[in-house]
N, C-alpha and C positions, 0 to 999 in steps of 0.2 A: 439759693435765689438771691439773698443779699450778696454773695461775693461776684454774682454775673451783673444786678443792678452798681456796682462798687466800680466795677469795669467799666459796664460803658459811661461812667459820668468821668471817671478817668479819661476815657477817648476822648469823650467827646470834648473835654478839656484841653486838650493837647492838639485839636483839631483847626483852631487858628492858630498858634505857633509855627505847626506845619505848613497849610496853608499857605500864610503870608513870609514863606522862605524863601531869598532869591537862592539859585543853585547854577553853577554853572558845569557840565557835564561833557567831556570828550565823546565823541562819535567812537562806536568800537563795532566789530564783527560780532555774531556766534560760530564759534568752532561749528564744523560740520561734524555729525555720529553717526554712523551706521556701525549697528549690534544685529548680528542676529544669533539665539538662541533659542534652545529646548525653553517650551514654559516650565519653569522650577528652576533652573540651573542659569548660571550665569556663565560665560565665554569664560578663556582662562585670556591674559592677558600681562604684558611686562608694562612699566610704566618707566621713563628715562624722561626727566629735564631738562627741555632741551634750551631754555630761555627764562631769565628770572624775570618773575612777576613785578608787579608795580599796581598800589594803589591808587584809584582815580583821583584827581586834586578835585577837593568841593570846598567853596567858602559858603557860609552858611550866617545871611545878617537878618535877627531876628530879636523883638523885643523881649526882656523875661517876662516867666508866663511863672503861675502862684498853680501849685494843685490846688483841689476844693477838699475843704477838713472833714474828713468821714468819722464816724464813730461805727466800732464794730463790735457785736456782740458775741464772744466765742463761747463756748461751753464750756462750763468748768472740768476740770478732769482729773479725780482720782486715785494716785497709784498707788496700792499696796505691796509691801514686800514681805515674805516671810523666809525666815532659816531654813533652811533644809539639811539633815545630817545624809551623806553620802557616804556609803563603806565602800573603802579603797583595799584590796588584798595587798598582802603583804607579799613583797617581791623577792628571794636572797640570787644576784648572782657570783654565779663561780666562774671568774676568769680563770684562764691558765696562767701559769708561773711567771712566765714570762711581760705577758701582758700586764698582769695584776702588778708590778715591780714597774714598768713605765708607768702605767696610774698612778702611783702612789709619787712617784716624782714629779709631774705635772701638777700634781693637788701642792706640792712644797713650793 
């Protein structure tokens, strides 16, 4: 409950900031979709680039804004570790002749 009250005094902090933003913004389309599909399953579909994108220009003039000083109370937490001994079998292998002679050269 305190981290949802935490939140909105954050918004609502940052709610004149925003507010009082000039923005200025280009006029754009929405692509047109049409999908159709089984429910569950999605179309199969290729994807090719056919134009590089571009970010909108936004100038953004706005006075600084202070967040508000919270204090928060977490719960302390605990950890305990302990040893554990694990038996690992013992492995022997038997390369062939061959092999066993390129090992040993790689290991020099």
């Amino acid at each position: 409950m305190r981290f949802r009250s935490t939140t909105l005094i954050i918004a609502c902090a940052a709610l004149p900031m925003v507010a009082g933003c000039d923005m200025q913004v280009e006029d754009g389309e929405m692509p047109d979709v049409d999908v159709s599909a089984d429910p569950g399953q999605l179309p199969k579909y290729d994807v090719e680039k056919t134009q590089e994108g571009q970010l909108p220009s936004v100038d953004v003039d706005a006075e600084p804004g202070q967040m508000p000083q919270v204090d928060i109370q977490a719960p302390d937490v605990d950890v305990d570790t302990q040893s554990v001994s694990v038996p690992v079998p013992d492995v022997d292998v038997d390369m062939p002749k061959g092999q066993a002679d390129a090992a040993q050269q790689q290991q020099q």
